[in-house]
VEXDREN-2710 file (C-alpha; in Angstrom, 1 decimal):
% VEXDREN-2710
k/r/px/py/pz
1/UNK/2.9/3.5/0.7
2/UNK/1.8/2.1/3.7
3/UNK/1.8/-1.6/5.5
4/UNK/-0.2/-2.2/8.5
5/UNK/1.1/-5.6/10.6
6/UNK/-1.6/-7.0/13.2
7/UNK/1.3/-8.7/15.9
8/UNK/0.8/-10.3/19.3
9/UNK/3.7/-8.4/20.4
10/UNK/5.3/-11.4/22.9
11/UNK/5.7/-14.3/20.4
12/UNK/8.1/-17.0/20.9
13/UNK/10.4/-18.9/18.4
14/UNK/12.8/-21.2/18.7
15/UNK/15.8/-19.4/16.3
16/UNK/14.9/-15.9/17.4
17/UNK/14.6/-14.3/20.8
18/UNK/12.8/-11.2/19.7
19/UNK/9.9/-12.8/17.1
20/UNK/8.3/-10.0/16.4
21/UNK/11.5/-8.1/15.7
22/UNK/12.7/-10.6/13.4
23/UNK/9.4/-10.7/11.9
24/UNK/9.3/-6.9/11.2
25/UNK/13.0/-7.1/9.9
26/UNK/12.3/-9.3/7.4
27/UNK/9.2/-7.6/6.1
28/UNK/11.7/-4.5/6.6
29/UNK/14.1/-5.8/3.8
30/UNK/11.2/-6.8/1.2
31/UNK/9.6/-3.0/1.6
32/UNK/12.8/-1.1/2.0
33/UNK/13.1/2.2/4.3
34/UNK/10.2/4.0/2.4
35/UNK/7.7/1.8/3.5
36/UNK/5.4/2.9/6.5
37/UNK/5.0/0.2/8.7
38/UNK/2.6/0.8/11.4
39/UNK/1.8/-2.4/14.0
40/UNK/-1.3/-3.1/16.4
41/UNK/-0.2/-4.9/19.6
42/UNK/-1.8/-6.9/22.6
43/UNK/-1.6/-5.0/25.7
44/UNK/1.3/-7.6/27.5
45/UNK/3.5/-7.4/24.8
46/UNK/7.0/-6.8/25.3
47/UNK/8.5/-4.3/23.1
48/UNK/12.0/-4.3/21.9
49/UNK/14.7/-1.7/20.7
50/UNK/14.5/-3.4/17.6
51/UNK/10.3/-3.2/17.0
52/UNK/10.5/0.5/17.5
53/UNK/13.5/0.7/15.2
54/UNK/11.8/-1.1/12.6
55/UNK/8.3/0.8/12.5
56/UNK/6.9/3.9/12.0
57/UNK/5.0/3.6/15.0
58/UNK/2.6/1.0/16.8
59/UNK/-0.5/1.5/18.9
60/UNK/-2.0/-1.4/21.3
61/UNK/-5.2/-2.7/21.8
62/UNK/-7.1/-1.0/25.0
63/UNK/-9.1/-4.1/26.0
64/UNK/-9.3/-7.7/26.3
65/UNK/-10.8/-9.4/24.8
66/UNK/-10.1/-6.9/21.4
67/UNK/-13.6/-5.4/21.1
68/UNK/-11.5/-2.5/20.3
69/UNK/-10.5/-3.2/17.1
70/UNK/-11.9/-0.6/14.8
71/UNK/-10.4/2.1/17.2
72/UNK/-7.3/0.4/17.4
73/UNK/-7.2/0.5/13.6
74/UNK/-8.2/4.0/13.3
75/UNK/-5.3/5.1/15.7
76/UNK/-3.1/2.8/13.5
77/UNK/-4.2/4.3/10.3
78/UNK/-3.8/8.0/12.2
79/UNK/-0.5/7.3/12.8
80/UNK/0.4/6.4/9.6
81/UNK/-0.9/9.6/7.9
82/UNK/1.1/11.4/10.4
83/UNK/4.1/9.3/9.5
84/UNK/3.5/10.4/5.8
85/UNK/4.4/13.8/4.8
86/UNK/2.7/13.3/1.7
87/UNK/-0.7/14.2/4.1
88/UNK/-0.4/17.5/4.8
89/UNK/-3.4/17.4/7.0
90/UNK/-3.3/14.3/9.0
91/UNK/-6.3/15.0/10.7
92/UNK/-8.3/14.5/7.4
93/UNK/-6.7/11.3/6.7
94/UNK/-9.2/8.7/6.4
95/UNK/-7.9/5.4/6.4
96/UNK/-9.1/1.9/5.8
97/UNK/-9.2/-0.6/8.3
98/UNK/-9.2/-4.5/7.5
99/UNK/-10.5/-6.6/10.0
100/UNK/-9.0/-10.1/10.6
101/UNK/-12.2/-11.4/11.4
102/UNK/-11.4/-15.2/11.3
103/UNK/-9.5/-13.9/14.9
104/UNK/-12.5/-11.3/16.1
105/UNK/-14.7/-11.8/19.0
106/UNK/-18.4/-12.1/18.6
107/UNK/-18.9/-8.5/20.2
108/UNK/-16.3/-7.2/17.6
109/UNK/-17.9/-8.4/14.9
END
């Protein structure tokens, strides 16, 4: 199984220092260890020790604004076939990308 998380990558909250990281814990103790999570960040975000411990991996987006997002998605989903050794072709993984499109540009859409 696989989760894909869409983060901004330098939130701010008032009980944690590290949002994201306390985001990605908590999401981390409904799934459990087996659970692939791949992220998608902006390009400022400020990664911590405890992201990368918590994913699989994470990509960023490459421009700004995110007309990118169907290739940020596609690197996402990449990653996550890789991640899963259940694919023994990663290359041939196809995945699926869902679009937050209530947060897309114009030119993204």
């Amino acid at each position: 199984m696989r989760s894909f998380l869409d983060l901004h990558g330098a939130g701010v909250a008032e009980c944690a220092d590290d949002a994201e990281g306390e985001l990605l814990a908590r999401v981390r103790a409904v799934v459990g260890p087996e659970m692939i999570i791949i992220a998608t960040l902006d390009l400022h975000a400020n990664v911590t020790e405890r992201m990368l411990a918590l994913t699989n991996a994470m990509t960023a987006y490459r421009t700004y604004p995110h007309v990118d997002m169907r290739e940020t998605g596609v690197r996402a989903g990449r990653h996550a076939c890789a991640a899963d050794e259940r694919w023994p072709a990663a290359g041939r993984c196809m995945p699926s990308a869902c679009r937050s499109s209530c947060r897309s540009t114009p030119s993204a859409r």
